[in-house]
C-alpha positions in Angstrom: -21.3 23.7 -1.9 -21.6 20.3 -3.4 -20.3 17.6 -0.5 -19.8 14.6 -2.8 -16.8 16.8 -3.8 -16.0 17.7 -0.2 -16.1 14.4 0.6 -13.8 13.2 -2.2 -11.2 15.7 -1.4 -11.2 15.2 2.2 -10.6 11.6 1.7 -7.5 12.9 -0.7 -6.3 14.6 1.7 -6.6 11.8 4.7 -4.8 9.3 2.6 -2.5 11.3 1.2 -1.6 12.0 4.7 -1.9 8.6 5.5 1.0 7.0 3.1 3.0 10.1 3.5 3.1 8.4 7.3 3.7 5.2 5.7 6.2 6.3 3.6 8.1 8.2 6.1 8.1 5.5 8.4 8.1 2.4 6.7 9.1 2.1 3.4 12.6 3.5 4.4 13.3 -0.4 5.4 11.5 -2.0 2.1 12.4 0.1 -1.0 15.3 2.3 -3.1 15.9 5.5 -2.0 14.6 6.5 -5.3 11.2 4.6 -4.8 10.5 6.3 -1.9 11.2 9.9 -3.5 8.7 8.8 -6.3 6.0 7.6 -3.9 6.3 10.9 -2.1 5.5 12.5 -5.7 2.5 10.5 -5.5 1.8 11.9 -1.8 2.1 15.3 -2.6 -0.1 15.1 -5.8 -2.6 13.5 -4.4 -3.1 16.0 -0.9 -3.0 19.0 -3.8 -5.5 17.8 -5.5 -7.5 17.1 -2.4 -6.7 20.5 -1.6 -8.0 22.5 -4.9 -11.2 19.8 -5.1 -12.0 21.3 -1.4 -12.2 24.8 -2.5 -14.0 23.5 -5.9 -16.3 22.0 -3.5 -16.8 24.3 -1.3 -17.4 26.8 -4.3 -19.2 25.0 -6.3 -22.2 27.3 -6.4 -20.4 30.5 -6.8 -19.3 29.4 -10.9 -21.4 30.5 -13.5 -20.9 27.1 -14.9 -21.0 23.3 -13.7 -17.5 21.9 -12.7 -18.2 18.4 -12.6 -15.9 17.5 -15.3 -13.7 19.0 -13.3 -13.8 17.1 -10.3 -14.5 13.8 -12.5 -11.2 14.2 -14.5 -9.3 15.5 -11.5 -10.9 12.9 -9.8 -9.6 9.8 -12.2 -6.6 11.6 -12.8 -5.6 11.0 -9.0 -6.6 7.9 -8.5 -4.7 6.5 -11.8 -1.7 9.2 -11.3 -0.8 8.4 -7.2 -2.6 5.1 -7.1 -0.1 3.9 -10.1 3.1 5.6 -8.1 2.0 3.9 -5.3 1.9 0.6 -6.9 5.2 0.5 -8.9 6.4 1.9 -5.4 5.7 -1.6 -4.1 6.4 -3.3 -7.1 9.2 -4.5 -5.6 7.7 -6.3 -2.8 4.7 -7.2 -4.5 4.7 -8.5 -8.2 2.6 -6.2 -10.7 2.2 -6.1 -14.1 4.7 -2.5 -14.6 4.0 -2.8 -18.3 0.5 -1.9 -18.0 0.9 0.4 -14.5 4.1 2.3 -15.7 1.7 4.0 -18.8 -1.0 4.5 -16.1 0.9 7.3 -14.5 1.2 9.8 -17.5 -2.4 9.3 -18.0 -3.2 10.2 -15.0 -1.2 13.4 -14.9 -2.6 14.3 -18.4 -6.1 13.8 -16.4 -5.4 16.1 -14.0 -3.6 18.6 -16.2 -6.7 18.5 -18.3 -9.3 18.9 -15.1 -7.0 22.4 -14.1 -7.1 23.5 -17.9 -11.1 23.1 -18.4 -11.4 25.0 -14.8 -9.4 27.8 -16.4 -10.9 28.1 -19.4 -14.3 28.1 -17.8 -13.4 30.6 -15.3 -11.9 32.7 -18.1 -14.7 32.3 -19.9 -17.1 33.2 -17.3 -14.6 36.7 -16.5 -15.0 37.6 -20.6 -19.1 37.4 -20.2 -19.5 39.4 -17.2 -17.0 41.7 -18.9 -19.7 42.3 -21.7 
C-alpha cells in the first residue's frame, strides 16, 4: 500500500465530486451548454483517474515493479488535463490566456494515456517473466 497515492486519488475523487456539484448546480446559469458538457469531461476524467490511482495505491506492493511513474504521469496528466478543462470552462467569466491553456489539455491526456500504457507494459512484462 503506498498512501501518498491513496491520498492523491482520494482527493481526485473528492473534487471531482466536488465540481461535478458545481457544475450541475451552478454553472447551468454562467456558461454554454457546450462548456458545461466539456467541464463534465473534465469531471469524469479526473474521478477515473482517482479511481485506478486508488487501486494502484492500494496495490502497490503486489507489482513486481515500481509504479511511480505511473502515478506521477497519471498524476500531472490530471491536473494539466481537468484543471485546463476547468479553466477554459470559466474562461468566459474569468479572462485566461486560452492560447497557452487550450494546448494544455492534449498534454495532459497524452500524460495520462502514457501513465495507463507504462502500467500495461509493466504488468505484461511482469506476466511474460513469471511465465518463464
Amino acid at each position: 500500500m503506498n498512501k501518498n497515492i491513496i491520498v492523491t486519488a482520494l482527493i481526485f475523487i473528492i473534487t471531482g465530486i466536488i465540481f461535478g456539484a458545481f457544475g450541475a448546480h451552478s454553472l447551468k446559469e454562467i456558461v454554454s451548454e457546450t462548456k458545461i458538457s466539456s467541464f463534465e469531461v473534465g469531471v469524469r476524467y479526473e474521478i477515473y483517474q482517482g479511481l485506478g490511482l486508488l487501486i494502484i495505491g492500494c496495490m502497490y506492493d503486489k507489482f513486481n515493479f515500481n509504479p511511480i511513474w505511473v502515478y506521477r504521469l497519471g498524476y500531472i496528466g490530471t491536473i494539466l488535463f481537468s484543471g485546463s478543462i476547468y479553466l477554459l470552462t470559466l474562461n468566459e467569466n474569468i479572462e485566461l490566456p486560452t492560447k497557452i491553456l487550450g494546448p494544455i489539455t492534449p498534454l495532459g491526456g497524452s500524460l495520462i494515456i502514457f501513465s495507463w500504457l507504462l502500467l500495461l507494459y509493466n504488468v505484461s512484462m511482469y506476466q511474460k517473466n513469471n511465465k518463464s
